[in-house]
Residue, then its C-alpha position, 0 to 999 in steps of 0.5 A: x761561043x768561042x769567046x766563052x769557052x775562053x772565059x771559062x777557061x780562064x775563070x777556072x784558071x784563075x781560080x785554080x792558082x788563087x786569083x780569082x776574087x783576090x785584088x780589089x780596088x783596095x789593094x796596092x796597083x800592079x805598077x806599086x807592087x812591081x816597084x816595091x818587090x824590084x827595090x826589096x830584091x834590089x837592096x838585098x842584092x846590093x847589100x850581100x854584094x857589097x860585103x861578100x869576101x871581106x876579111x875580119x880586118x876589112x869588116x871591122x875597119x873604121x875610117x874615122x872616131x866614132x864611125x860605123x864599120x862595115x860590120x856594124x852596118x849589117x848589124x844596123x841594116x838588119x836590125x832595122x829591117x826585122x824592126x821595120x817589118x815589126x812595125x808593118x804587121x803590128x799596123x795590119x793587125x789594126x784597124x784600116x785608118x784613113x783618116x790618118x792619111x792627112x798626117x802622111x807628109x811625103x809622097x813615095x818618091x820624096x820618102x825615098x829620096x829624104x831616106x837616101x839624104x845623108x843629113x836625115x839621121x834618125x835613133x831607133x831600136x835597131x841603134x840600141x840592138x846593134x850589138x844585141x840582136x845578133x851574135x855574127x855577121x853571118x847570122x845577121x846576112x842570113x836573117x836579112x836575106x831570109x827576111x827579104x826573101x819572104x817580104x819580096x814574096x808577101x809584096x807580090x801576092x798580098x791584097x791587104x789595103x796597104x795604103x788605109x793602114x798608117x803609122x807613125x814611126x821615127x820617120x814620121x807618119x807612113x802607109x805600109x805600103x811606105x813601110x816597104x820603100x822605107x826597108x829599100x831605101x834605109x838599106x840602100x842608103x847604108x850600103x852606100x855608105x859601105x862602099x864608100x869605107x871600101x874607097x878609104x885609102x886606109x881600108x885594108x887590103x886583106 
């Protein structure tokens, strides 16, 4: 009897908060959603870190011909996350295809780790609006952290079928569910990169 009152209970609870009948097999597991959300916060972090307090001078400084700076590096981060996510929910707009899986090349983690490789360059959108998609860095950093605050939010809740909606993208053929590891990972690569401008015996100091 006891046992059953503690059913219900919990039945009307879950339904009160809007778990009930909500995740289903063909959902992401809770081991997939918890990594995703952690890399998403993780990446958001790291990036305003790595930038907060820099001088004009410091933001805009090159350590070589031909070299990003640090603040083309939050205009490219930004950009291709907003262009990413464009990517995402026009696939989930789609049709489930999971006969397109067998083109999907990579695991998660050899995803991860090609995106983190610095010989893996791709060109795309996000390197043709560079410059056009935002007119300061501040509204770049805000656009990146408003957006990775919402996907953190999404990644946590959504019980659409992640893994049978597939796409093919510069980097080849994904999941949605990659989609989210390709956001963290392109941007960890990248913030990277940042901190290595900042070592540069030229970078200045203010």
């Amino acid at each position: 009897m006891r046992r059953s009152k503690y059913g219900y209970l919990l039945l009307a609870l879950l339904v009160i908060t809007g778990l009930a009948g909500t995740i289903t097999s063909t959902t992401i597991s809770g081991k997939e959603r918890k990594f995703a959300a952690s890399s998403l916060k993780d990446t958001k972090n790291d990036v305003l870190r790595t930038v907060k307090d820099l001088s004009q001078a410091q933001l805009e400084f090159k350590a070589g011909h031909g070299k990003y700076s640090i603040k083309e590096y939050v205009y490219h981060i930004a950009s291709s996350e907003k262009h990413l996510w464009e990517a995402f929910q026009a696939a989930l707009k789609q049709a489930p295809n999971p006969e397109k899986r067998s083109e999907i090349k990579l695991t998660d983690e050899q995803l991860i780790e090609v995106m983190e490789e610095r010989n893996c360059k791709v060109t795309s959108q996000a390197d043709e609006q560079l410059n056009t998609r935002y007119k300061t860095l501040d509204e770049a950093l805000e656009a990146f952290k408003t957006d990775l605050t919402n996907h953190i939010k999404y990644i946590k809740g959504t019980t659409e079928d992640l893994r049978n909606h597939v796409v093919n993208t510069p980097f080849g053929w994904v999941d949605c569910y990659q989609i989210c590891l390709l956001i963290s990972s392109h941007s960890e690569r990248h913030t990277e990169q940042i901190v290595e401008i900042k070592t540069d015996p030229k970078f200045p100091s203010r």
